[in-house]
N, C-alpha and C positions, 0 to 999 in steps of 0.2 A: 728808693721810695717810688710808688707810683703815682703818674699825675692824677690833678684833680682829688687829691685827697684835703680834707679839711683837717689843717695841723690838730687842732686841742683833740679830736675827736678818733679815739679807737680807732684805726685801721678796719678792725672785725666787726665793727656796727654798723659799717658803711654796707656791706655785703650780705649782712645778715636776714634781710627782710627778704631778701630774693632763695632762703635757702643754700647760698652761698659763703661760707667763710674762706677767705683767703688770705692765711698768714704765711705764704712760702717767704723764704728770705728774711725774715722779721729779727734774726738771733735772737730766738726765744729759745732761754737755757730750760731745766726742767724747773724749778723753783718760780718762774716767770708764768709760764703754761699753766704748771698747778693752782695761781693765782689768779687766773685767766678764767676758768674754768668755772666758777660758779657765776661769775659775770656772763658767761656764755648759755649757761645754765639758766637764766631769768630771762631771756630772749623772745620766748613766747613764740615765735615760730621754729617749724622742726629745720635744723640740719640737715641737709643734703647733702651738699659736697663740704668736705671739712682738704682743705690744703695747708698742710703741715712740711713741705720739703725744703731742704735748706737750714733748717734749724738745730739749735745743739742741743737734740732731743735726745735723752739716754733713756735707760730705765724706768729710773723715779717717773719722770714727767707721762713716759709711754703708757704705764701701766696705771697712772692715773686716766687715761686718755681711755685703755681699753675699760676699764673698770667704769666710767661713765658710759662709752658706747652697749653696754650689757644692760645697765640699770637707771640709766637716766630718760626720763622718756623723751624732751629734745635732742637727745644725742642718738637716741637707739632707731632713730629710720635715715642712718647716715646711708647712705648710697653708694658713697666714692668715698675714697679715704688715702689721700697720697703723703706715703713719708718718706720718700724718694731722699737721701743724703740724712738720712740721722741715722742714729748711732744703737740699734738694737744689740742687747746682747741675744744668746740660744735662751736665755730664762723670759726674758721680754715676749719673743718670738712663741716661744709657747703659750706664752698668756694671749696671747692674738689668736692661735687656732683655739682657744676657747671661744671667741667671738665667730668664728667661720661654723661653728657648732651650736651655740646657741639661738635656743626660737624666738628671740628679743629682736635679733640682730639682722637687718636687710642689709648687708653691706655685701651691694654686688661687682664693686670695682674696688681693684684694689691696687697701688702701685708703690713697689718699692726697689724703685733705682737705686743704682751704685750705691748700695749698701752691702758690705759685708756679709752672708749669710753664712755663720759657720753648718760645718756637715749635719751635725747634730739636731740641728732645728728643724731640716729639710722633713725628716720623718715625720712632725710635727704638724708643716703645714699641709 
């Protein structure tokens, strides 16, 4: 846990007003994220940097992640976008170079450490 946080109070509200979300480390599973997500969604300021790394993020949770950064209008002027240590599959990974493609989407950093990338997806990104 990071210091200075106010226990009752979302981790992700704390940082929100800055265009900052930082939920690295958080074990947030996909079912948890997905739940997340329209609370993040009522925010009222846009997302910038969204930190997701560290998390037990698989498909479900990712492709809800990508599928708001497309069509949500607080999500879609993400910036930065790190899922450094989760768990994409090649089907996940492709839904992501939909986001690198689409005119919605300013997402000009992007970082995904020691993650697994099968061969497959590379053509993709």
């Amino acid at each position: 846990e990071k210091s200075g946080l106010v226990p009752h109070m979302p981790k992700f509200l704390l940082h929100a007003t800055n265009g900052v979300i930082d939920l690295s480390n958080c074990a947030l599973n996909d079912e948890s994220f997905q739940a997340m997500v329209p609370a993040m969604a009522k925010l009222g300021d846009p997302i910038l940097h969204l930190d997701l790394q560290g998390n037990i993020l698989s498909d479900l949770g990712l492709r809800c992640l990508f599928a708001s950064i497309a069509t949500t209008p607080i999500f879609t002027g993400i910036l930065h976008l790190d899922l450094s240590d989760t768990r994409p599959s090649a089907d996940a990974l492709r839904s992501l170079s939909h986001l690198f493609s689409s005119s919605l989407s300013r997402l000009e950093s992007f970082v995904l450490s020691r993650v697994p990338v099968p061969d497959i997806a590379w053509g993709d990104l």
